[in-house]
C-alpha positions as CSV (number, residue, x, y, z in Angstrom):
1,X,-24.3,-4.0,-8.2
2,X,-23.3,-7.9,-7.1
3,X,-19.6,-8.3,-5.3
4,X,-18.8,-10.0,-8.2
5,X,-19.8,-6.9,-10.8
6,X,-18.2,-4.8,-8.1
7,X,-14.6,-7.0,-8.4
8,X,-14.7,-7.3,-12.4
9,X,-15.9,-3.5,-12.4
10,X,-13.2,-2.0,-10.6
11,X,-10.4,-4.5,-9.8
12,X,-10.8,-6.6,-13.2
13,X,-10.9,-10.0,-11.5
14,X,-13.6,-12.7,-13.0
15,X,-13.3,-14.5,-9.6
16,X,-12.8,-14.3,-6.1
17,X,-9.9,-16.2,-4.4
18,X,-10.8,-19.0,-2.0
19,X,-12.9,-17.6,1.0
20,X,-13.0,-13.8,-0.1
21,X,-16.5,-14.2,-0.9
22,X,-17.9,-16.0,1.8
23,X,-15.9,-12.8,3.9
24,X,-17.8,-10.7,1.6
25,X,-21.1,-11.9,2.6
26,X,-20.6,-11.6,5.8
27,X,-19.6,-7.8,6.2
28,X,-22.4,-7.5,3.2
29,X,-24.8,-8.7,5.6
30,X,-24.2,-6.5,8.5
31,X,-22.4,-9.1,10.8
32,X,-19.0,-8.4,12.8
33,X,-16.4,-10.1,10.8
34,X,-12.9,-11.9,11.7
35,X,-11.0,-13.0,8.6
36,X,-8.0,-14.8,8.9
37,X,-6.0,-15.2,5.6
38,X,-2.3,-15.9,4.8
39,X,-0.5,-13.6,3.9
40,X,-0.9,-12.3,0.4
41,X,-4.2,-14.5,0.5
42,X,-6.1,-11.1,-0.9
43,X,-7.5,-9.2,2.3
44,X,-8.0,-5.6,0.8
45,X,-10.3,-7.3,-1.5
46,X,-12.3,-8.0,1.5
47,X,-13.1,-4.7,2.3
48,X,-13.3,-2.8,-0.3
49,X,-15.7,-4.7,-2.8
50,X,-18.2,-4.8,-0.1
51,X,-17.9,-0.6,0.2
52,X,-18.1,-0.2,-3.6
53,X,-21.1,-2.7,-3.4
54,X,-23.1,-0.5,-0.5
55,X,-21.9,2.9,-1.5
56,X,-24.3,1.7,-5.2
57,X,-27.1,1.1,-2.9
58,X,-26.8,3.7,0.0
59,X,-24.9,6.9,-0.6
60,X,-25.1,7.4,3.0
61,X,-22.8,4.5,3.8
62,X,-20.2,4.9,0.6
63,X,-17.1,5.3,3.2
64,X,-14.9,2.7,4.7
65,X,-12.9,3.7,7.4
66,X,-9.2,1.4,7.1
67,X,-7.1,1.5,10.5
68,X,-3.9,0.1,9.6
69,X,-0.3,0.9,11.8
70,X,1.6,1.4,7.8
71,X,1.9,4.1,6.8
72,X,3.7,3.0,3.5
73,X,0.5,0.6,2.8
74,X,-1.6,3.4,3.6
75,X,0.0,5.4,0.8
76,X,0.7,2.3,-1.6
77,X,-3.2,1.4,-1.1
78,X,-4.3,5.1,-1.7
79,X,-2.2,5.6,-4.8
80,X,-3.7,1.6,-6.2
81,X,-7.3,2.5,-5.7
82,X,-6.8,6.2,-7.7
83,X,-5.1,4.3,-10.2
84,X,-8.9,2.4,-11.0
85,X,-10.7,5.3,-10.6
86,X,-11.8,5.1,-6.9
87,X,-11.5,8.0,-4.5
88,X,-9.1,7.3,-1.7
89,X,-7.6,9.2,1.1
90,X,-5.0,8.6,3.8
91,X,-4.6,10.4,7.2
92,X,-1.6,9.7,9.4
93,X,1.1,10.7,12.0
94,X,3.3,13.5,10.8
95,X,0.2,14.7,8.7
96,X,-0.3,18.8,9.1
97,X,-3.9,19.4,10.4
98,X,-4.7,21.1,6.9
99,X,-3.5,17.8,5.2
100,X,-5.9,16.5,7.8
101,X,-8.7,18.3,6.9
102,X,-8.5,18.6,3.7
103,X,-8.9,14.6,3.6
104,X,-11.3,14.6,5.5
105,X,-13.2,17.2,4.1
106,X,-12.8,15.2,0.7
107,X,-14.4,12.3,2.2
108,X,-17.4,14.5,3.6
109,X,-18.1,16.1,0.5
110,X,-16.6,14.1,-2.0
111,X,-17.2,11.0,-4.0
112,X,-14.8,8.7,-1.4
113,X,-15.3,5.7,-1.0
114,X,-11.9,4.6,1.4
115,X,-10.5,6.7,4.4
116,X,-7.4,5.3,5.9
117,X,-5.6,6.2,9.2
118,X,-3.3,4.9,11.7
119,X,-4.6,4.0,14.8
120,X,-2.7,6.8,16.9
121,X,-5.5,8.7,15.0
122,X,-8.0,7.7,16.9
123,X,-6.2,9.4,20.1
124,X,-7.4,12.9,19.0
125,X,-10.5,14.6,20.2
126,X,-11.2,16.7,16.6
127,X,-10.0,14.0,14.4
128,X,-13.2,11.8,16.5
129,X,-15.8,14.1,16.1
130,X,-15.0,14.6,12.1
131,X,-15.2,10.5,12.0
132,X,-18.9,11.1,13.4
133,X,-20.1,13.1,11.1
134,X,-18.9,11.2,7.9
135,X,-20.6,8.4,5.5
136,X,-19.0,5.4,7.3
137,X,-20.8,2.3,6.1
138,X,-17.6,-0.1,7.0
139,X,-14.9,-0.1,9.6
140,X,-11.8,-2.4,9.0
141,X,-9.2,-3.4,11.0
142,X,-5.9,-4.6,9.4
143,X,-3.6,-6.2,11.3
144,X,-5.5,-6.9,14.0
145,X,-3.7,-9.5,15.7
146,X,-2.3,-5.8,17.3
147,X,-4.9,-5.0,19.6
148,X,-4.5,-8.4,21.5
149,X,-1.9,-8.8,24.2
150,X,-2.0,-12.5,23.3
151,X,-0.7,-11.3,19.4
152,X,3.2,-11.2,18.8
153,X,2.7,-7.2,18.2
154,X,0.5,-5.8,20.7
155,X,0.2,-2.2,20.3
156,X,-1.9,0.0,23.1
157,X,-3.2,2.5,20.4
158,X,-5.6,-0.4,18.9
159,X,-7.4,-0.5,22.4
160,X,-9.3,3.0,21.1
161,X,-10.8,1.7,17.8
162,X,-13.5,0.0,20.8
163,X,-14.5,3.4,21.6
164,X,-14.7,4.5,18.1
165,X,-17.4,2.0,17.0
166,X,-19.6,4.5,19.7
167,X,-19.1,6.5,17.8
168,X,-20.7,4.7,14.6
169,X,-23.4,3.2,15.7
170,X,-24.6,0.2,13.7
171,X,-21.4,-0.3,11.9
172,X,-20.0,-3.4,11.1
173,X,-16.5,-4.3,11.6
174,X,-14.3,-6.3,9.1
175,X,-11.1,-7.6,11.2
176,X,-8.1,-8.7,9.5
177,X,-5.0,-10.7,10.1
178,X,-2.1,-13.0,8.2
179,X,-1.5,-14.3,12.0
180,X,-3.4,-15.2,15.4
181,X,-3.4,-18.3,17.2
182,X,-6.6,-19.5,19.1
183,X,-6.2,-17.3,22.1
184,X,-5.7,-14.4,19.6
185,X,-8.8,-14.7,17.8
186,X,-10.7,-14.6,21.0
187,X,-9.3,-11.8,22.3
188,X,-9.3,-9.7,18.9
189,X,-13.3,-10.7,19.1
190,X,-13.7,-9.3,22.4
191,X,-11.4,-6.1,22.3
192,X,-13.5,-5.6,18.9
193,X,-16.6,-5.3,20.7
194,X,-18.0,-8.3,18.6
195,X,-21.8,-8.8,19.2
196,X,-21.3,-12.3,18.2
197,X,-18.0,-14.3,17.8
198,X,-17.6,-15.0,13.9
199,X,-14.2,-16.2,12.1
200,X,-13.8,-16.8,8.6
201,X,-10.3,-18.6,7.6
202,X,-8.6,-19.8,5.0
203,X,-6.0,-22.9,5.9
204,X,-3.0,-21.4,6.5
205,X,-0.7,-24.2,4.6
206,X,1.0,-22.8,1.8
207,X,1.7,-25.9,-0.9
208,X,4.1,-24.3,-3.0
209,X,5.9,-23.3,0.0
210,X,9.4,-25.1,0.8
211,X,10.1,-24.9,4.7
212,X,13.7,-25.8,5.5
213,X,15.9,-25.3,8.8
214,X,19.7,-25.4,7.7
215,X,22.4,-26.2,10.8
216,X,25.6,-23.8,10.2
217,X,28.5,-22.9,11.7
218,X,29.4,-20.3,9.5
219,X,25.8,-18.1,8.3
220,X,27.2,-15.9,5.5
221,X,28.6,-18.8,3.4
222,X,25.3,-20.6,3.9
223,X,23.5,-17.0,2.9
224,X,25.7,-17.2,-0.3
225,X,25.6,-21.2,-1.0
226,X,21.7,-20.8,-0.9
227,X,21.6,-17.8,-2.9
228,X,23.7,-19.0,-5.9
229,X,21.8,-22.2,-6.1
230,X,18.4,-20.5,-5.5
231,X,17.7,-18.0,-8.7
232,X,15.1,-15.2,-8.3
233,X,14.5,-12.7,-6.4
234,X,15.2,-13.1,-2.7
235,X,14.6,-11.3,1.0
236,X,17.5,-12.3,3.5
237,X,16.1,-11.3,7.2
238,X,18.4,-10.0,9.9
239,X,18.3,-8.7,13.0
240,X,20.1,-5.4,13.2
241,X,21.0,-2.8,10.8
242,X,24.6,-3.1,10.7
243,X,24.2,-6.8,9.9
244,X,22.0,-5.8,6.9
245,X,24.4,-3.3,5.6
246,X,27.6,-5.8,6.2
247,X,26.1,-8.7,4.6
248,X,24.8,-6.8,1.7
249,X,28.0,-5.9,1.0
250,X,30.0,-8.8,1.5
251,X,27.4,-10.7,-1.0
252,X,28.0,-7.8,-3.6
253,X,31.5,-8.8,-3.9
254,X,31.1,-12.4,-4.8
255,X,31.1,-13.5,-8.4
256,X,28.8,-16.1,-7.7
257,X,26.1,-13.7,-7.4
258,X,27.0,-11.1,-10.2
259,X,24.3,-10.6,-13.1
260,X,24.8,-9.9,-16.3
261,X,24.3,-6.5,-16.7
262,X,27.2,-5.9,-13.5
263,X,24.9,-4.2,-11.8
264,X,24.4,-4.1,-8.0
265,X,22.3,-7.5,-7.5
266,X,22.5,-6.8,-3.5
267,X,21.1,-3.9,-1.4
268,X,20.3,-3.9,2.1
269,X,17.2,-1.9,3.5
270,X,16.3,-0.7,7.1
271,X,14.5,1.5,8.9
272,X,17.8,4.1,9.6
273,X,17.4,5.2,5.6
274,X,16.1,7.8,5.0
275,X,12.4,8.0,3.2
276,X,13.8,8.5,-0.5
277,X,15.9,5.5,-0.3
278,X,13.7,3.2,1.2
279,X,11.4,4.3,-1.7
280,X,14.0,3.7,-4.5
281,X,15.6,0.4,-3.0
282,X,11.9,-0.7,-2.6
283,X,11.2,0.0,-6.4
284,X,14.5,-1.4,-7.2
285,X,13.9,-4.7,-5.8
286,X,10.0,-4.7,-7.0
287,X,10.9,-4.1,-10.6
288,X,13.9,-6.8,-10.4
289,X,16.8,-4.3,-10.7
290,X,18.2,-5.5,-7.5
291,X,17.6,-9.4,-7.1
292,X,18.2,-9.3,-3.4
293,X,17.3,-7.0,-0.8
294,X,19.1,-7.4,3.2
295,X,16.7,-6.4,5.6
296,X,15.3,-6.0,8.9
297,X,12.3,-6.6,9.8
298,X,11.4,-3.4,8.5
299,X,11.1,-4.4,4.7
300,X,8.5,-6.1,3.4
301,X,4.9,-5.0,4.9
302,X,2.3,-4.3,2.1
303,X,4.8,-4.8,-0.8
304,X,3.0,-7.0,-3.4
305,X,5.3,-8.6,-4.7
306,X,4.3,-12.6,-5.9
307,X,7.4,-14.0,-7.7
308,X,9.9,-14.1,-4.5
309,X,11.6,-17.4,-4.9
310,X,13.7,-17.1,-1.9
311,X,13.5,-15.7,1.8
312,X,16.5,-16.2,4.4
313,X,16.3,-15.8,8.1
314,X,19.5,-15.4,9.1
315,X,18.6,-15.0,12.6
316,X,15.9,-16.6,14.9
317,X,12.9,-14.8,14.8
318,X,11.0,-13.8,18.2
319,X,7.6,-15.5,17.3
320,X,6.9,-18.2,15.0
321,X,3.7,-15.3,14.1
322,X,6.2,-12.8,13.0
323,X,8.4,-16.2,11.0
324,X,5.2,-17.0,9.2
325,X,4.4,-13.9,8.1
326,X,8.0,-13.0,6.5
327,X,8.7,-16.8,5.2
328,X,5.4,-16.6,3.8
329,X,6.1,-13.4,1.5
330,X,8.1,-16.2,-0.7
331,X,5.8,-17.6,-3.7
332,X,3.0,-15.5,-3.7
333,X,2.4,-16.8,-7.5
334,X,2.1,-20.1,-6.4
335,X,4.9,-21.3,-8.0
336,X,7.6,-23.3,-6.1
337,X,9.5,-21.2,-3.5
338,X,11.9,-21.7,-0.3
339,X,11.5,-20.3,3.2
340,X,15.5,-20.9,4.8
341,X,15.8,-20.4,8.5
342,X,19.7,-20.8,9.6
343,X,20.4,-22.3,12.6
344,X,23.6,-22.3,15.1
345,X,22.1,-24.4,18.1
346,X,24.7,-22.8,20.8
347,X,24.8,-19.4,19.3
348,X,20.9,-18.8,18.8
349,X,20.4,-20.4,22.4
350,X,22.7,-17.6,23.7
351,X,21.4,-14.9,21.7
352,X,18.1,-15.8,22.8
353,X,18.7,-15.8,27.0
354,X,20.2,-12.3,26.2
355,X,16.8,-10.9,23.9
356,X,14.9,-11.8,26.9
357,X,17.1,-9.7,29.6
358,X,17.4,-6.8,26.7
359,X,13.6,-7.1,25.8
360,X,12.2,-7.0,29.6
361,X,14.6,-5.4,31.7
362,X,13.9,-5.2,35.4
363,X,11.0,-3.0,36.5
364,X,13.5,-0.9,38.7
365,X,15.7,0.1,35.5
366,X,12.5,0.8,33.6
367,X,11.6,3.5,36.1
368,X,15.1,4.9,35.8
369,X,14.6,5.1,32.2
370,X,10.9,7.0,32.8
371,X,12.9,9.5,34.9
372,X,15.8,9.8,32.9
373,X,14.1,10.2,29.4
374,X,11.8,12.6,31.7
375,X,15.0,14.7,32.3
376,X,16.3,14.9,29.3
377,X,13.7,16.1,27.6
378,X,13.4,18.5,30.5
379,X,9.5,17.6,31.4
380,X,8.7,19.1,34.9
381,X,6.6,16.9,37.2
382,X,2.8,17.5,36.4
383,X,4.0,18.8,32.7
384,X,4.1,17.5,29.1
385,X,0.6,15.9,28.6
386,X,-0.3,16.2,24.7
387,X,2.8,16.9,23.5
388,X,5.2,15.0,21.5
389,X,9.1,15.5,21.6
390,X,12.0,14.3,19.0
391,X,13.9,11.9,20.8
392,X,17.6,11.4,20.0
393,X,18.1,7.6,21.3
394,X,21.8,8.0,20.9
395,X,22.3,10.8,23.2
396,X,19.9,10.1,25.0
397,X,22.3,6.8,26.0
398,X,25.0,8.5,25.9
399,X,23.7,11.7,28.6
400,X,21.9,9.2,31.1
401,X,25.0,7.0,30.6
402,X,21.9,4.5,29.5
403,X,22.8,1.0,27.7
404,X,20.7,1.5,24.3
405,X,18.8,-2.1,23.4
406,X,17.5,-2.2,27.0
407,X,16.4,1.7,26.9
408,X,14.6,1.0,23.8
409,X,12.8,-2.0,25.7
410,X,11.7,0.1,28.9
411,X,10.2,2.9,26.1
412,X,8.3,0.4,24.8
413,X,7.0,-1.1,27.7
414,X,6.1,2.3,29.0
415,X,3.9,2.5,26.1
416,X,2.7,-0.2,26.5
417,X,2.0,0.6,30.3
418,X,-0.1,3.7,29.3
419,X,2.7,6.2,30.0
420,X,4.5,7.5,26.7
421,X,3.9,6.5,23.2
422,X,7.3,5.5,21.8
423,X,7.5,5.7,18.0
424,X,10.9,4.1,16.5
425,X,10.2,4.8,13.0
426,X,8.4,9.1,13.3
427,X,8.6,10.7,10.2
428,X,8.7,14.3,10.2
429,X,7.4,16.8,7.5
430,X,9.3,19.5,6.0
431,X,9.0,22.4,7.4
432,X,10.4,26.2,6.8
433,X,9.4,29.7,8.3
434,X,10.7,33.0,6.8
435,X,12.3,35.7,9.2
436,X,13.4,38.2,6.1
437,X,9.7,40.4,5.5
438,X,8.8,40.3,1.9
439,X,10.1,44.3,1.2
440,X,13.4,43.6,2.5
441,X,13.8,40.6,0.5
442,X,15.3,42.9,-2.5
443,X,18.5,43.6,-0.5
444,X,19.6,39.8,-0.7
445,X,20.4,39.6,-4.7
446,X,17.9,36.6,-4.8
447,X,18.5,34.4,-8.1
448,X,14.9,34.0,-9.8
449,X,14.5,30.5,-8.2
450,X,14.4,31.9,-4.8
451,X,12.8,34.7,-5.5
452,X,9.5,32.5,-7.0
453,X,10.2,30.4,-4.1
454,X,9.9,32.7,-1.7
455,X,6.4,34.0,-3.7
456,X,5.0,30.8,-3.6
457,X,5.2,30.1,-0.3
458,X,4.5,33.6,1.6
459,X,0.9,32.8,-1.1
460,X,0.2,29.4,-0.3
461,X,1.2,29.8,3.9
462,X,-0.9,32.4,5.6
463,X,1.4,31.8,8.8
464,X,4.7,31.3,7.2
465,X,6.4,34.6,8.8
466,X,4.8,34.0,12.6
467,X,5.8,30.2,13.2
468,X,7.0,26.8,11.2
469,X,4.8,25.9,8.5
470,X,4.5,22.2,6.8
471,X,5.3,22.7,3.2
472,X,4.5,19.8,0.6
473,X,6.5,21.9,-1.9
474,X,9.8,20.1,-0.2
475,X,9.7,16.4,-1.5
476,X,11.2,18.3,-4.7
477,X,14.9,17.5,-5.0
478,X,15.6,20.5,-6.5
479,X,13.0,22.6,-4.1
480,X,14.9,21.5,-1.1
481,X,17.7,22.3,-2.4
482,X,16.6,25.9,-3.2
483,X,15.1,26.2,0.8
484,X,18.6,25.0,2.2
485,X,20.6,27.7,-0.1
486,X,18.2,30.4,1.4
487,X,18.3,28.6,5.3
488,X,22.1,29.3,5.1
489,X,21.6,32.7,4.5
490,X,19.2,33.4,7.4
491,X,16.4,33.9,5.5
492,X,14.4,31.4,6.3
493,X,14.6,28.5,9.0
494,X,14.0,24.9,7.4
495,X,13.8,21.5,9.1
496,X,14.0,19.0,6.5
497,X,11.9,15.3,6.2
498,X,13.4,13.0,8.4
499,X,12.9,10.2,10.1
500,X,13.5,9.7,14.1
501,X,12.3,8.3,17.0
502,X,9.6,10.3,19.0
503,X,8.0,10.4,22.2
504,X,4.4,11.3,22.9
505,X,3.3,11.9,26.2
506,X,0.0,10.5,26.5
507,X,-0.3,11.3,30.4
508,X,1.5,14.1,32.4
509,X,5.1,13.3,33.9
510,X,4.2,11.4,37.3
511,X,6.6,11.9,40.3
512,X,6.4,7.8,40.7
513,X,5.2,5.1,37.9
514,X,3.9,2.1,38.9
515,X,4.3,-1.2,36.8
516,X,1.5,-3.9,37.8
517,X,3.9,-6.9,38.7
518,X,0.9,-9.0,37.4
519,X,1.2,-7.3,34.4
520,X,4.9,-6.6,33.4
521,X,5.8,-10.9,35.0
522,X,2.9,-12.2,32.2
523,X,3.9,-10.3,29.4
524,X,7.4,-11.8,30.0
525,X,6.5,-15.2,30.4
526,X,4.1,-14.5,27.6
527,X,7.2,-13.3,25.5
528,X,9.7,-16.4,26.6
529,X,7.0,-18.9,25.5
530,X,6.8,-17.5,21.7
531,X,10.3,-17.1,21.7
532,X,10.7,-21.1,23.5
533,X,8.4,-22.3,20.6
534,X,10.4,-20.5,17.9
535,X,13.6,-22.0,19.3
536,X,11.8,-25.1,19.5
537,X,10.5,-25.2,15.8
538,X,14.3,-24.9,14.7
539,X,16.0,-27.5,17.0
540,X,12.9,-30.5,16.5
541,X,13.5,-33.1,13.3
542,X,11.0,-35.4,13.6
543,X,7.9,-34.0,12.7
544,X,7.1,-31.8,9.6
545,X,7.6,-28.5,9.7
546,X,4.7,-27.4,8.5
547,X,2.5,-29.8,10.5
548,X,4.1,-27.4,13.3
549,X,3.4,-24.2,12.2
550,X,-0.2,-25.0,11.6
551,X,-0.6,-26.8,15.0
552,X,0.6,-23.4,16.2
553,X,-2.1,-21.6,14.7
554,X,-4.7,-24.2,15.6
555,X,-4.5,-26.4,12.6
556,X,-4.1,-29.9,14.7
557,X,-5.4,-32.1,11.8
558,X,-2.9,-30.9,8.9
559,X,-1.1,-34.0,7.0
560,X,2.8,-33.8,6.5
561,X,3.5,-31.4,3.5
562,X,6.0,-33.8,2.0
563,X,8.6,-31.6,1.2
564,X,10.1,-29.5,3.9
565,X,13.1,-30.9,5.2
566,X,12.1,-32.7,7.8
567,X,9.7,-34.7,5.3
568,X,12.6,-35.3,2.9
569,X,15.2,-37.2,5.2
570,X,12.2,-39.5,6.5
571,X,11.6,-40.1,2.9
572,X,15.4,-41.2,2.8
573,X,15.5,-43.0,5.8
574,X,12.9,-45.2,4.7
575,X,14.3,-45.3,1.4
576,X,17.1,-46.6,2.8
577,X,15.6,-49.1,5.0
């Protein structure tokens, strides 16, 4: 089977898009790979006709192993590839060890073809030796722009997918990014373990794309000026949840933006909702119910989506990396589409001086929050190591009289110090354990639903009655709503999905942390220059604004795009002249 049989085969396509091939070829023969594509350029593509293509010739590499940080493109990925017939299988934090197995078993045993898992996978010592023993023909890396401390998202768990290729000796790796400027791409190459240095990229200038920077005093009329004279759908980026929710609706109550059918054409979307909502106001806006979705930077990873006529920033971005990537979800089609950042020159300058004090707080207060956190999760010195604790932000605050933006900075640069691992975004899986023993259960006057309820899970949980059990049988609406009737009665203990901040502890509690000044002073400075070169890209007007983006990213030869706004006054000037 050729690539292309493999594409029309399974995917339908009669042709590759530009540079998928020559990507193709290179994993195809055996080489290291670095692919750098826009974003919606295709990159799954790139990985998994290659592993449809070897798993024909050699059953004993039929498996690509996908380390990706999304969990929701995990699943959305997963569920596509079934959809066409291909075996696919997802492992991931929150994921009960018989999920786990079970997976992996699947892929052992079974005719898959794709395993995908999130890099704070990797960290476990019996989730390694299973990768060992399986088919892997393929190891890909999305987003990997995360495993360099030069990259806009540097995240610590990447650093182990080095130590995993040990453990697959003569397997290829496939890295993938929408974003990486030239230090990047070095540094992804040599974290990688690359035998030899080798990048594949497509240009990163999007034609149909419109880049405009709009000066405002007032950002929600501009938000609603834009919108009404924009049609289509539309992303407007924030930076805070409340702001989502608030401008969402404010914009609901305008006439100027009311469709036909009066429904609700704004909805905003973060990462405080709970699963089921972000699903359905997801699907809502990907089926065109709701034209307009408010958002933090939450929204908007793996969503394929190609008519987006519109996307707002109505707040500076940190990194002109993490500005591509979100402007560049508009016009996926290649039709003609607008990427509007607003600009307040004195308000964004203030706002950014006060990110940088929030986002790197002094060392000494980040060792207060170490020992504070420490406390209040009630870790003894020499204690904790392996385990992983909900962690209520709020109270956590509010207990340790901590101010909350700059606690949520020190976590982070803990984890990124080695000491915790701080997840924002943990989902938890349901789970119940029943105290009432099975012949006692007909003293409670059970209605038939609880009673089958009850049946079914003392059958399918061997452990159910000796500690808490993770029960799929949950997601059900009307399940959960069964398992919190019977909670209330005692008869069981349930904790509900949900969706929290956690905190891992990757080493024991230490009775003093050290933060290498080196370290903690270049990742600042590192930090202030993205942010001075997004603040820069904003205030300029003199040269195009894509010409500066690409320049960013390497590009130094790109001609003037014509019609960003920049590009448009010149025009007029010299009209005028």
């Amino acid at each position: 089977m050729t690539p292309r049989e493999a594409l029309h085969t399974y995917f339908g396509y009669d042709d590759f898009r530009p540079l998928q091939a020559e990507i193709i070829d290179s994993v195809l023969a055996g080489r290291d790979t670095l692919a750098l594509m826009p974003t919606g350029g295709g990159k799954s593509i790139c990985f998994q006709v290659p592993t449809l293509v070897m798993a024909n010739k050699d059953p004993g590499k039929r498996l690509c192993l996908v380390i990706t940080p999304l969990i929701a493109l995990m699943k959305d990925q997963v569920e596509n590839l079934q959809k066409r017939g291909i075996h696919a299988a997802a492992v991931y934090t929150g994921m009960s060890w018989d999920k786990q197995r079970v997976a992996l078993d699947n892929c052992l045993y079974g005719p898959y073809h794709f395993l995908y898992c999130s890099p704070e996978r990797l960290e476990s010592e019996e989730f390694r030796k299973r990768l060992a023993q399986l088919p892997i023909g393929l190891l890909a890396v999305d987003e990997a722009h995360c495993i360099s401390q030069w990259g806009y998202d540097f995240r610590p768990s990447y650093l182990n997918i080095a130590a995993v290729r040990e453990l697959l000796p003569g397997v290829s790796v496939l890295a993938l990014t929408a974003t990486a400027t030239p230090e990047t791409i070095e540094d992804i190459q040599d974290k990688l373990g690359f035998e030899e240095h080798n990048v594949l990229r497509k240009s990163f200038h999007r034609e149909n794309l419109v880049y405009v920077v709009r000066r405002t005093d007032n950002k929600p009329d501009q938000v609603a000026h834009i919108l009404s004279r924009v049609p289509g759908s539309a992303i407007v980026y924030v930076r805070n949840r409340k702001r989502a929710q608030e401008l969402a609706e404010w914009l609901n109550q305008l006439p100027s933006l009311q469709g036909g059918d009066g429904g609700r054409p704004v909805n905003f979307y973060h990462a405080g909702l709970t699963t089921q909502e972000r699903n359905e106001r997801q699907e809502a806006w990907k089926t065109g119910k709701t034209r307009i979705i408010v958002a933090t930077n939450a929204f908007g990873m793996g969503i394929d989506k190609a008519d987006v006529r519109l996307v707002i920033h109505v707040d500076l971005p940190n990194t002109i990396e993490s500005y591509y990537q979100e402007a560049g979800r508009a016009g996926r089609d290649g039709q003609t589409a607008y990427a509007v950042l607003l600009f307040n020159e004195q308000e964004d300058k203030a706002k950014t001086k006060k990110r940088i004090v929030d986002t790197y707080p002094p060392k000494e207060f980040v060792e207060q929050v170490y020992h504070k956190t420490m406390d209040f999760l009630q870790i003894g010195a020499g204690s904790g190591l392996g385990h992983r604790f909900a962690l209520h932000m709020d109270e956590l605050c509010h207990v340790m009289k901590l101010p909350v933006i700059q606690a949520y900075s020190a976590l982070h640069i803990l984890t990124q110090a080695g000491y915790i691992d701080f997840e924002e975004e943990y989902e938890t899986q349901p789970r119940v354990q029943i105290h009432v023993p099975r012949h006692e259960l007909g003293d409670y006057n059970l209605s038939r639903e609880q009673a089958g309820l009850l049946d079914l899970l003392m059958r399918s949980y061997s452990g159910i009655y000796t500690d808490l059990q993770y029960v799929r049988e949950a997601d059900n609406k009307d399940t959960h709503q069964l398992l919190v009737s019977l909670a209330q009665r005692g008869i069981i203990t349930y904790i509900p999905r949900s969706v929290g901040s956690s905190l891992y502890m990757t080493n024991e509690r230490e009775a003093e942390i050290y933060l290498s000044p080196a370290i903690f002073e270049e990742r600042r400075t590192r930090y202030v220059s993205k942010l001075n070169a997004m603040l820069e890209y904003a205030e300029q007007n003199q040269f195009c604004r894509e010409q500066v983006l690409l320049a960013y990213f390497g590009e130094t030869d790109a001609v003037a795009c014509g019609h960003c706004d920049v590009c448009r006054e010149l025009a007029h000037r010299i009209i005028a002249e």
